[in-house]
MDTraj code that builds the backbone (N, CA, C; nanometers):
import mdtraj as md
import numpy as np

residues = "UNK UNK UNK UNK UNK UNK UNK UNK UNK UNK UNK UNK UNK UNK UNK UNK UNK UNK UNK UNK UNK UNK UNK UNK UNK UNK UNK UNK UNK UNK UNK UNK UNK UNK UNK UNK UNK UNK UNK UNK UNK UNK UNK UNK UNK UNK UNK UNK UNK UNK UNK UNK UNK UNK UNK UNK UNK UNK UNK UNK UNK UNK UNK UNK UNK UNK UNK UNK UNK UNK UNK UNK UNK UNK UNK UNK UNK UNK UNK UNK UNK UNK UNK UNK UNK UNK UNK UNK UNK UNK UNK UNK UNK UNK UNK UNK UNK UNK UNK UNK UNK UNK UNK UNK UNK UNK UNK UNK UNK UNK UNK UNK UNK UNK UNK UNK UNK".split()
xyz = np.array([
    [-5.9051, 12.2996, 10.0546],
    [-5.8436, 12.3840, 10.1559],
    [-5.6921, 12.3859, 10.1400],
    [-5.6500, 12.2665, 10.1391],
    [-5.4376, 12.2722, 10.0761],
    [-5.4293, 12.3529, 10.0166],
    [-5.5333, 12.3731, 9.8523],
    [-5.4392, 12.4957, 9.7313],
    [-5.4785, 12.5792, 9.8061],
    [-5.5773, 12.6596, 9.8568],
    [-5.5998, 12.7699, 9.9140],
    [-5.4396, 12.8035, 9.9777],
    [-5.4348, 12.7368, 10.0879],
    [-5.2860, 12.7579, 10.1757],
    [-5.1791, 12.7347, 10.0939],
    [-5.1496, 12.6842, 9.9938],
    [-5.0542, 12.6858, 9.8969],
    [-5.0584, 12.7997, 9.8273],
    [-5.1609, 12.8692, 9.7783],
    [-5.1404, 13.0194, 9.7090],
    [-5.1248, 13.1276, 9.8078],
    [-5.2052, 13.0811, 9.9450],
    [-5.1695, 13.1979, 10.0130],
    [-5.0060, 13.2037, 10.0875],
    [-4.9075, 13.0952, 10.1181],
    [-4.7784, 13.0856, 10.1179],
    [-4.7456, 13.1580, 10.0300],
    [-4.7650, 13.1125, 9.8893],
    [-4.6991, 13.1689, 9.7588],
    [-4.7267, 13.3187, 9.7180],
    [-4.8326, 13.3417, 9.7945],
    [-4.8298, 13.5013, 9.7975],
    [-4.7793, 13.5633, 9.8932],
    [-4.7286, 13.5406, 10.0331],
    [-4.6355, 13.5728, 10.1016],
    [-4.4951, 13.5625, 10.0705],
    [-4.4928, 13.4941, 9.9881],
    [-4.3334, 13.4812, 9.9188],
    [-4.3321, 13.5605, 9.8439],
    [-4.4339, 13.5651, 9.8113],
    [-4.4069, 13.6967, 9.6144],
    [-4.4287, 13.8612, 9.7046],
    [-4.5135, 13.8611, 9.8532],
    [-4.4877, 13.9707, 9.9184],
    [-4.3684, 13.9704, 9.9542],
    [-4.3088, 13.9328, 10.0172],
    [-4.1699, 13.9633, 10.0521],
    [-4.0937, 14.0029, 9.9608],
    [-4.0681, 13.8921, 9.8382],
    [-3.9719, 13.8945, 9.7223],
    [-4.0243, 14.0841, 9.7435],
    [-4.1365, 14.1302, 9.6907],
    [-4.1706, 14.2601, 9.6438],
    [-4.1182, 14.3462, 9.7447],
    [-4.1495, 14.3077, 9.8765],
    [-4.0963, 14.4237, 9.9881],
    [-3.9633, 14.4642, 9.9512],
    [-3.8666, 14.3103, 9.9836],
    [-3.7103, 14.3423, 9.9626],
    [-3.6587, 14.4034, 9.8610],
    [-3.7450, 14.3989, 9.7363],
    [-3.6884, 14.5263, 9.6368],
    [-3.7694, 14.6349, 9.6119],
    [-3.8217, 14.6644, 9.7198],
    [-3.8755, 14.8225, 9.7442],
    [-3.7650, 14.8867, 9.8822],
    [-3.6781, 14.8324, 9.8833],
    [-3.5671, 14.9189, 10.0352],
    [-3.6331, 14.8053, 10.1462],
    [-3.7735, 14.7386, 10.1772],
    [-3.8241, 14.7320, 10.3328],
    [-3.6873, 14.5910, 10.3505],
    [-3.6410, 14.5706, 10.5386],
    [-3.6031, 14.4561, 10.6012],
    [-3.7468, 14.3747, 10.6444],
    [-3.7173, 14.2744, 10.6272],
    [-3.8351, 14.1603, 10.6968],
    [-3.7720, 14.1593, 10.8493],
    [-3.8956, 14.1868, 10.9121],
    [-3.8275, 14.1360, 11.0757],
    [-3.8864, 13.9657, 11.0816],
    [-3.9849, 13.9340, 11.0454],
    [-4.0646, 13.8380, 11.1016],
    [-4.1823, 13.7789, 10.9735],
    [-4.2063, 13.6975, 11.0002],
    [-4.3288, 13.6274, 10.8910],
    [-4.4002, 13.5634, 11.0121],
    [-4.5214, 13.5495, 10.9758],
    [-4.6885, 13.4893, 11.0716],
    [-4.6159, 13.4721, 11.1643],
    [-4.6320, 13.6247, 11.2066],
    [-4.6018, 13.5983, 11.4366],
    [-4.7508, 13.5839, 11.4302],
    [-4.7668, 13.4937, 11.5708],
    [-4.8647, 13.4334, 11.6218],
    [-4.8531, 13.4831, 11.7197],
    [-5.0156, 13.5453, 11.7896],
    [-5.0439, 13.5458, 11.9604],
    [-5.1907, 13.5127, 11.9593],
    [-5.2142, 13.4715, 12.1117],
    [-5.3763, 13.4887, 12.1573],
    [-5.4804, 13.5743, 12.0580],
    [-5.4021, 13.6769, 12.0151],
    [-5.4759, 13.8410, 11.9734],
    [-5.5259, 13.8060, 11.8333],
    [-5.4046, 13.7563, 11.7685],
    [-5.4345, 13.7315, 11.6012],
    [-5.2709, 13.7034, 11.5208],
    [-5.2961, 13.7057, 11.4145],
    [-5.1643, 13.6642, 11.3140],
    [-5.1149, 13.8230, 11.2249],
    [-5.0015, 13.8553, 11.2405],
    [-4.9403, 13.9240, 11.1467],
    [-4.8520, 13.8406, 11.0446],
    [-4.8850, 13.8536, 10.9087],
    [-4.8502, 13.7562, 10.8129],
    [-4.6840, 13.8347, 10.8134],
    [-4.6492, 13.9464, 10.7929],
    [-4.5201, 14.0210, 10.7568],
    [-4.4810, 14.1617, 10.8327],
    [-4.3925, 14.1155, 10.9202],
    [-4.3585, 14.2466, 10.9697],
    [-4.2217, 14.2990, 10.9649],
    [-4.2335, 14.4557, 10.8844],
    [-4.1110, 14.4800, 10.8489],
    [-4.0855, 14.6050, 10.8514],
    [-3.9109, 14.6780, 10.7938],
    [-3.8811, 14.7761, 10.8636],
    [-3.8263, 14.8701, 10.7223],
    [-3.8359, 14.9823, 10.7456],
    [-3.8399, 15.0393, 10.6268],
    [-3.8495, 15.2277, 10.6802],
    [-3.7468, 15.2979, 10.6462],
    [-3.7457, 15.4407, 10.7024],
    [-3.7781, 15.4820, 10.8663],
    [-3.7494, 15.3885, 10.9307],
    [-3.7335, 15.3910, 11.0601],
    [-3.9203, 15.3875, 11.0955],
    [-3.9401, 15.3637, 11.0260],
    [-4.1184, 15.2838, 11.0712],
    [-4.1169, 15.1204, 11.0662],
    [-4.1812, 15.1025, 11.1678],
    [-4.2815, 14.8915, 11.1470],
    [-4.3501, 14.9054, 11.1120],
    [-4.3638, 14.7910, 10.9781],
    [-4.5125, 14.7610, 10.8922],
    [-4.5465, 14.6696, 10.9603],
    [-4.6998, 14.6696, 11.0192],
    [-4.7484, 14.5680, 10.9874],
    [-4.8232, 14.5240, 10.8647],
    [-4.8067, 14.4211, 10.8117],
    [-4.8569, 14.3797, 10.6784],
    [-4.9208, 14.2266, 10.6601],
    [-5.0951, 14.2553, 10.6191],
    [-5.1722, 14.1359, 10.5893],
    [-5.1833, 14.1514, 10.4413],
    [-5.1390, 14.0143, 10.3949],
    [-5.1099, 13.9605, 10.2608],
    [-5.2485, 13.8884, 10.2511],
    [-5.2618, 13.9122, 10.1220],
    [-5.4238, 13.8476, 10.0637],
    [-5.4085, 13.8175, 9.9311],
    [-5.4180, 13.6773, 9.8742],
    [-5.3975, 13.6131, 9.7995],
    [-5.4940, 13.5933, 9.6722],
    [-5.5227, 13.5990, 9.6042],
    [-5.6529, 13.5387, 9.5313],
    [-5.5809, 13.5192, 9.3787],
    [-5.6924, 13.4206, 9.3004],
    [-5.6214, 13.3894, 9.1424],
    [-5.7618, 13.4948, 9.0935],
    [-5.8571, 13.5076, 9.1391],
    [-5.9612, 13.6128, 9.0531],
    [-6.0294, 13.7270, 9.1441],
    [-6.1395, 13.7202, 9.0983],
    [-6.2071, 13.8582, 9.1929],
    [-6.3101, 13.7746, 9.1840],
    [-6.3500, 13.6323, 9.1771],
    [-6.5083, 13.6264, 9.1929],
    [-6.5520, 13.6297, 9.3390],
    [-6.4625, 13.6621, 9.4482],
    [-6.5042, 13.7036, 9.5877],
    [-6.4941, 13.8425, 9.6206],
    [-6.4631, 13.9009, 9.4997],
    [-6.4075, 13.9866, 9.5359],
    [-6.2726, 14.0251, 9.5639],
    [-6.2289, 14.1934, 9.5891],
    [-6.0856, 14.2113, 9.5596],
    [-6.0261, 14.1653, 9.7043],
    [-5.9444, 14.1342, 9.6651],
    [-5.8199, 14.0494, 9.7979],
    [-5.8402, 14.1531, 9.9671],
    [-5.8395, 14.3158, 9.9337],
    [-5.8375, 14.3457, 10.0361],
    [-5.9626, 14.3771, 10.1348],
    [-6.0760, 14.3787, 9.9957],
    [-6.1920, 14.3782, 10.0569],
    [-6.2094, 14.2368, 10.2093],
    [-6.1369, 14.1506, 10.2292],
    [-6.1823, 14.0273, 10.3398],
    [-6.1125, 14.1209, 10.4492],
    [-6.0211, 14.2138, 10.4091],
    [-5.9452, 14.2399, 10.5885],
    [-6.0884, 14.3530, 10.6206],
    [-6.1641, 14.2643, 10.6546],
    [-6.2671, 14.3619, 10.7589],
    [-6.2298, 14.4415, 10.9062],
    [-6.3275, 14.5064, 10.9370],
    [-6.2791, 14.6071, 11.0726],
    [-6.2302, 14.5381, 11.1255],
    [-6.3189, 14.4066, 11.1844],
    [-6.2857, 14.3406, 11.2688],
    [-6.1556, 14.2521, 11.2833],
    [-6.0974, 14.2533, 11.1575],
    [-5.9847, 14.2003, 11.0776],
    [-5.8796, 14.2922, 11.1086],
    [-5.8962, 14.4115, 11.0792],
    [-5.8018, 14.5445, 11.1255],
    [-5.7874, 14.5624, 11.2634],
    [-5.8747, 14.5235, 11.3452],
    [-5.8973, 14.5500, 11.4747],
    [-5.7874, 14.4400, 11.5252],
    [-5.8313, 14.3030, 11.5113],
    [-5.7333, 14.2209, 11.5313],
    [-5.5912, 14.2292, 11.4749],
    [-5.5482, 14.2810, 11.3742],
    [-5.4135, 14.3296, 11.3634],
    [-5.3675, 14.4590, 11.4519],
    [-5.4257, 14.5490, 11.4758],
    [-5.4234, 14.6286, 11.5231],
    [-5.3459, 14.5936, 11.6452],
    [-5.4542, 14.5122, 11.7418],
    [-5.4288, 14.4421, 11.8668],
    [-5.2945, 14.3711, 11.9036],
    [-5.2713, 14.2913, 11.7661],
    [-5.1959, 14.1688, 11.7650],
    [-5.0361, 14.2834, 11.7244],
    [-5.0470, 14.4199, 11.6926],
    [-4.9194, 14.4907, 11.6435],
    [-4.8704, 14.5000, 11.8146],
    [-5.0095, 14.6023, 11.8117],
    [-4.9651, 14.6198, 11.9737],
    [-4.8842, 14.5685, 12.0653],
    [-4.9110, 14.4435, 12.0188],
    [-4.8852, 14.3665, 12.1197],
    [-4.7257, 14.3121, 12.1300],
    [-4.7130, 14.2959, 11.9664],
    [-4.5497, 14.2903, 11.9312],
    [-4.4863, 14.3538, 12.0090],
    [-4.5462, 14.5215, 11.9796],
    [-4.4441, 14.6136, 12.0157],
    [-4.3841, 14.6061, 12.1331],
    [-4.4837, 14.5665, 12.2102],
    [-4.5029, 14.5782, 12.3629],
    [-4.4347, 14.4730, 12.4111],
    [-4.3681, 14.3411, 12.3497],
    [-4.3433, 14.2387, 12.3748],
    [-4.1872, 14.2869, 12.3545],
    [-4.1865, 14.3427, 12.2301],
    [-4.0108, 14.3868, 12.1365],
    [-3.9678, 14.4962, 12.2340],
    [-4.0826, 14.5751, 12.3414],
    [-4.0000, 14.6969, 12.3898],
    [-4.0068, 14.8220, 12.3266],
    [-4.0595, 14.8702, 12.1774],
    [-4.0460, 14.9420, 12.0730],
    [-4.1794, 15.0066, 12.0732],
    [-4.2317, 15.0376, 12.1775],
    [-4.3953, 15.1064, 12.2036],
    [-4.3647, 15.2442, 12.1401],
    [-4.2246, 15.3195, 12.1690],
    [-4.2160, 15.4267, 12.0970],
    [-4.2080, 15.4735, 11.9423],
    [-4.1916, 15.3381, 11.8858],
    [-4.1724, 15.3603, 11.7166],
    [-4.2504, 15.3830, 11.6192],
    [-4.2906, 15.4556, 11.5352],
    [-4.3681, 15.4931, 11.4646],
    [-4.3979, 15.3680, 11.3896],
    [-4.5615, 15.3417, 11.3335],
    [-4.6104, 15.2021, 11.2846],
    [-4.6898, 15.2587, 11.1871],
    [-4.7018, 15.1313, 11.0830],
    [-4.8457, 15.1464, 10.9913],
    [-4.8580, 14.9935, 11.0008],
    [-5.0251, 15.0143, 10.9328],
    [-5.0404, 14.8923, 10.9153],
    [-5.0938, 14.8616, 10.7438],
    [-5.0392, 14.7872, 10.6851],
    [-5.0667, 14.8026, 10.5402],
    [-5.1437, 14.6325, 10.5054],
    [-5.1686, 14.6695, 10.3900],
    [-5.2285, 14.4950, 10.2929],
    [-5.1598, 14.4978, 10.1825],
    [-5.1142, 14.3974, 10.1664],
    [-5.0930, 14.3534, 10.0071],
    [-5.1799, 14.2230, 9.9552],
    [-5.1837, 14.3194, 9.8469],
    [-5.2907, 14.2001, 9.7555],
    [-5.2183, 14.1287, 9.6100],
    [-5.2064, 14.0058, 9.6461],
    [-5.1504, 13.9489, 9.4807],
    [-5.2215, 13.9223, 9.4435],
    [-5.2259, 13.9134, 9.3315],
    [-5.3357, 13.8307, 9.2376],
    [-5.2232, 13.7415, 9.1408],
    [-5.2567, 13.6267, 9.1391],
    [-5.1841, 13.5294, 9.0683],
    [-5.2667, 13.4367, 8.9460],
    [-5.2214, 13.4578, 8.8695],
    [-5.3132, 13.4072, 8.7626],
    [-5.1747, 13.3404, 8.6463],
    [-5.1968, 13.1851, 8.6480],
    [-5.1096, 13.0694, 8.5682],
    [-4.9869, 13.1335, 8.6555],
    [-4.8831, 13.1595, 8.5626],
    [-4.7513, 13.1679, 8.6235],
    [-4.7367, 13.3309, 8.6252],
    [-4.8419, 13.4255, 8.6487],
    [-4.8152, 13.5651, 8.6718],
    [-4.8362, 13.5873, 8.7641],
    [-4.8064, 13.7462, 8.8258],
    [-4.8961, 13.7802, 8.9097],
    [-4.8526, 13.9311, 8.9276],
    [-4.9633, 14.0227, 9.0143],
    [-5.0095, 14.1503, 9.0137],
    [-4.9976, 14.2030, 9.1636],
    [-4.8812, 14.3177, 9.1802],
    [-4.9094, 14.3144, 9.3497],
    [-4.9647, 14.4485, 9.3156],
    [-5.0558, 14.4755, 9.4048],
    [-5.1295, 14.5939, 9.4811],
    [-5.1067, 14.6416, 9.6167],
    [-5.0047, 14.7353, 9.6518],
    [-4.9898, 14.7379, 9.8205],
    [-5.0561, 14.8826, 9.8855],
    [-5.1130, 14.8408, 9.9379],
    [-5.2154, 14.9665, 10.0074],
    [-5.1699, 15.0108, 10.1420],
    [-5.1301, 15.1252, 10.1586],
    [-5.0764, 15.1580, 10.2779],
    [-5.1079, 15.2250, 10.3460],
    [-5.1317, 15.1948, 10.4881],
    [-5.1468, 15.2505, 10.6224],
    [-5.3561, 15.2254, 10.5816],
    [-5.3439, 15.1282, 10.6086],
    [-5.5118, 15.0798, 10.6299],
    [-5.6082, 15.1097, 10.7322],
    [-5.4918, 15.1405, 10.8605],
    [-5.5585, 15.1198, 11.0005],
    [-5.4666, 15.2461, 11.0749],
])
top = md.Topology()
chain = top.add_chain()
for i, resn in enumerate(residues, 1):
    res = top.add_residue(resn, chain, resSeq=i)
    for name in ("N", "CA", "C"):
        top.add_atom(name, md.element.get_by_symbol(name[0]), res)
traj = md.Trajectory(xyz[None], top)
């Protein structure tokens, strides 16, 4: 269970590193509520991402974004909401996206899929 949470850190780092040189600001990393976890939330052409990062070194589970199930989306969904509503910013235009690394030895592969939900 540690390496698991050690690659999935290390793929939130290699998401970010990737955001910040695509133009996006990071507002926040794993806000926590009752609702659920947003791993990365950030700002980019006057929209909020929300963004769930998914880690994997292969595909024998399958591809990284295949785990954010409905119910997975639903709970981000909830848990954006809820930001907004907390930040004041109910009026701002949102997506909600995934990024998928794949890390394999000292490489790795981002895939970012946008507006999921």
């Amino acid at each position: 269970m540690y390496e698991r949470r050690k690659i999935g850190i290390l793929g939130e780092q290699i998401a970010c590193s990737y955001l910040k040189n695509e133009g996006y600001t990071i507002i926040e990393r794993n806000f926590r509520c009752k609702i659920g976890e947003i791993d990365i939330i950030a700002w980019k052409n006057n929209e909020i991402i929300f963004i769930e990062v998914k880690t994997r070194s292969s595909n024998y589970f399958g591809k990284p974004a295949e785990s954010v199930t409905e119910r997975k989306r639903k709970h981000i969904y909830k848990a954006a909401n809820y930001y907004m509503m907390i930040k004041k910013i109910l009026e701002q235009n949102a997506r909600i996206d995934v990024i998928e690394v794949y890390i394999k030895k000292n490489k790795y592969i981002i895939h970012h899929i946008k507006q999921v939900y």
